[in-house]
C-alpha positions in Angstrom: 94.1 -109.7 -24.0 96.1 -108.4 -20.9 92.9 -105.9 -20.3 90.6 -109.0 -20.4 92.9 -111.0 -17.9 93.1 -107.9 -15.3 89.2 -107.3 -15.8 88.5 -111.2 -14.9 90.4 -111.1 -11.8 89.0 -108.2 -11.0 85.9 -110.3 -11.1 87.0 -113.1 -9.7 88.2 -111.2 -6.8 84.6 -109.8 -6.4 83.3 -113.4 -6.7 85.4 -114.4 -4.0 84.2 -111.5 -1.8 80.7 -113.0 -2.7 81.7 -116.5 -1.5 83.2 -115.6 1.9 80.5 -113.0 3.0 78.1 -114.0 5.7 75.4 -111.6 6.6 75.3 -112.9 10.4 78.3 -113.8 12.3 78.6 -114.2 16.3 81.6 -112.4 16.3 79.8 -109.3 14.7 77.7 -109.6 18.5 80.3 -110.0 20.8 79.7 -108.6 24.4 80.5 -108.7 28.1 77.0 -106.8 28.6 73.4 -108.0 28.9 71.6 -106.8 25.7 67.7 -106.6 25.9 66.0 -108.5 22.5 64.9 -104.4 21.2 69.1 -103.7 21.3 70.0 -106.9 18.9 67.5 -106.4 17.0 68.5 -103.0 16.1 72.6 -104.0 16.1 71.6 -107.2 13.5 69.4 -105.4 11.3 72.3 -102.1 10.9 74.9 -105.1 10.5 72.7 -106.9 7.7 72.0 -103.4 6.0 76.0 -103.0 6.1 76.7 -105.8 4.5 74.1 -106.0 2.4 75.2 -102.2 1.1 78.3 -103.7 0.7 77.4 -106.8 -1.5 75.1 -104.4 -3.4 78.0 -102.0 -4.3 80.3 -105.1 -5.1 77.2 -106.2 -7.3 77.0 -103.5 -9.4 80.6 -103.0 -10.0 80.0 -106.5 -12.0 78.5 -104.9 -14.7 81.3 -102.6 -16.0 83.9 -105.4 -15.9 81.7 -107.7 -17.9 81.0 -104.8 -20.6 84.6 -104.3 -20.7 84.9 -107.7 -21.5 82.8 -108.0 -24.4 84.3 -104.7 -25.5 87.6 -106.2 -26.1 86.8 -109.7 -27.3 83.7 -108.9 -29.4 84.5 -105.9 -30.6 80.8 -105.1 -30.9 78.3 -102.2 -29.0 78.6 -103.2 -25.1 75.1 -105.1 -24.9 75.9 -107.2 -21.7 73.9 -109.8 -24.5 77.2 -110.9 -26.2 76.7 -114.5 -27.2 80.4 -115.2 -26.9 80.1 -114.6 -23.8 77.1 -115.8 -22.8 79.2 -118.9 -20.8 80.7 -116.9 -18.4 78.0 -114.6 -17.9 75.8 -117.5 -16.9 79.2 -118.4 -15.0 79.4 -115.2 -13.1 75.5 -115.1 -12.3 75.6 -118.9 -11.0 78.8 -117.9 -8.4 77.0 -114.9 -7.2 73.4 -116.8 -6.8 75.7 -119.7 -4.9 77.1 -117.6 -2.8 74.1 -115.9 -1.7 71.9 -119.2 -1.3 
């Protein structure tokens, strides 16, 4: 169960990525310089389409942990629809909806 322990803090570290991200941050818009509405407009929506990317990417790498998962402890065909793991599915999908809301 070593393999099961790396592959949830592999998860949890993605959870945690989930929990600290902020799609809008000052700091992200920091500047000495006058910037017209059209210029912040275009600097906030490449920032939020960074991030988001990045979330996205972090998102999907969900998947093959989870499937690794049920490999290993129910030793059945990698569904995603294990019911012995249907708890921390529901776990994982409640931390990544919290984090986002």
């Amino acid at each position: 169960f070593l393999q099961v322990r790396k592959h949830v803090l592999s998860i949890t570290n993605i959870l945690d990525i989930f929990k600290r991200s902020t799609l809008i941050n000052q700091n992200d818009f920091v500047s000495d310089e006058y910037v017209n509405m059209d210029k912040l407009s275009k600097q906030i929506e490449c920032v939020v389409e960074n991030k988001v990317e990045s979330l996205l990417q972090s998102y999907r790498s969900l998947r093959p942990l989870l499937l690794k998962i049920e490999s290993v402890v129910s030793e059945a065909s990698c569904t995603g629809a294990s019911s012995e793991l249907s708890s921390y599915y529901f776990h994982v999908q409640i931390n990544v909806y919290n984090a986002l809301s």
